[in-house]
C-alpha positions as CSV (number, residue, x, y, z in Angstrom):
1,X,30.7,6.5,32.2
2,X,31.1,10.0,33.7
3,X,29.2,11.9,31.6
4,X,24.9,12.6,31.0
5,X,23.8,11.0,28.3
6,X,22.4,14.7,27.3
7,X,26.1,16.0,27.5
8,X,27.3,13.0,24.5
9,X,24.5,14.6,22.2
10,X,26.0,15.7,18.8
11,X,29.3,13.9,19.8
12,X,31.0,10.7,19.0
13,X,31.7,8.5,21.5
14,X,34.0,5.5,21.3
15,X,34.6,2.3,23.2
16,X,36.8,-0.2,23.9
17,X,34.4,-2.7,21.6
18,X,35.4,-0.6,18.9
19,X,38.6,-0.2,18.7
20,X,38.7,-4.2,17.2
21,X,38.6,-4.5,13.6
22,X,36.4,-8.3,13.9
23,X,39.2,-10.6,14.7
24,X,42.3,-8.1,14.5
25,X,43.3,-5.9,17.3
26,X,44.0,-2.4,17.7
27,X,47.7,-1.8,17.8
28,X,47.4,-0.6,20.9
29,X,45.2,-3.7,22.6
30,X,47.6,-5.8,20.9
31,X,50.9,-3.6,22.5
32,X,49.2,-4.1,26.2
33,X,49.1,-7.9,25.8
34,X,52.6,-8.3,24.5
35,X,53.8,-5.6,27.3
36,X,51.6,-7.3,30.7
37,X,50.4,-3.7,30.7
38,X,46.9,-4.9,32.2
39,X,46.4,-7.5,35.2
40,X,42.9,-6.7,36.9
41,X,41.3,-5.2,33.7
42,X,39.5,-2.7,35.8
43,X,41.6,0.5,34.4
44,X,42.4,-1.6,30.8
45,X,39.4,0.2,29.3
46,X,40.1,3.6,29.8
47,X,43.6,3.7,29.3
48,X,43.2,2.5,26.0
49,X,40.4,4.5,25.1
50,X,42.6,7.4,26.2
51,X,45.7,6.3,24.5
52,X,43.8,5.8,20.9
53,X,42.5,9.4,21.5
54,X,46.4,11.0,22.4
55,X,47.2,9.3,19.3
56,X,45.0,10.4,17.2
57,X,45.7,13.8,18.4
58,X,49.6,13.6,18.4
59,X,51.4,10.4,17.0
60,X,54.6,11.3,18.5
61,X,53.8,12.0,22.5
62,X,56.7,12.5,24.8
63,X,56.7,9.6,27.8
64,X,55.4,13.1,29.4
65,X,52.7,13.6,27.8
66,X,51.7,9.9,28.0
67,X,51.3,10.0,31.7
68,X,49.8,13.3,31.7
69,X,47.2,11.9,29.3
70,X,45.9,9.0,31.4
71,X,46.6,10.7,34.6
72,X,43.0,10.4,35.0
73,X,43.2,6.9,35.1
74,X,43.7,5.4,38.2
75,X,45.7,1.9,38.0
76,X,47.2,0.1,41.2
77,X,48.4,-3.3,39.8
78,X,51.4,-2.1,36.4
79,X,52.5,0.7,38.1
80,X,51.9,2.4,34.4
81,X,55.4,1.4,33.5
82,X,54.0,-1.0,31.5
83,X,51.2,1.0,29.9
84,X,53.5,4.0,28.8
85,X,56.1,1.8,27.2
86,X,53.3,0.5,25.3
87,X,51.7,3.4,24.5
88,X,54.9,4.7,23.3
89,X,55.8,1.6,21.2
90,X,52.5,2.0,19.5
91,X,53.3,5.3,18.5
92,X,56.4,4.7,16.9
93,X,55.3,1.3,15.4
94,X,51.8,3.6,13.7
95,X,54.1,6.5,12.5
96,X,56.5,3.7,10.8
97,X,53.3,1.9,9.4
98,X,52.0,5.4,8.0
99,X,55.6,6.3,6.0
């Protein structure tokens, strides 16, 4: 965490744990497994927690905007191939769920 506990006062703040529903995935958890988009684990927590929040701001992100959204995330083992495409196939797989 990179912020002052003082700073999250008033605010929500969301984690990995709680993306889960008990037993069932997030979509997007569920999209990293079935696209290898994690190996180490060490950047697997904020990625996702950044994904979940670029799609609930915009469920239909340009490839673009994916990689601008976690370019604060810093992952040396997918090469973020693998993350975008399953950011991106979350998003299209949520807006098809929500017609």
């Amino acid at each position: 965490c990179l912020m002052l506990a003082a700073e999250a006062e008033g605010h929500e703040i969301g984690t990995i744990e709680g993306m889960a529903k008990g037993d069932r995935l997030h979509p997007l958890q569920q999209k990293f497994l079935e696209h290898a988009a994690l190996q180490c684990g060490i950047c697997t927590s904020g990625m996702l927690v950044a994904s979940e929040a670029l799609l609930a701001r915009n469920s239909n992100p340009t490839e673009e905007e994916v990689r601008f959204w976690l370019a604060g995330n810093l992952c040396r083992c997918t090469g973020y191939d693998k993350i975008v495409r399953a950011v991106m196939e979350t998003a299209a797989e949520m807006r098809e769920t929500a017609r």
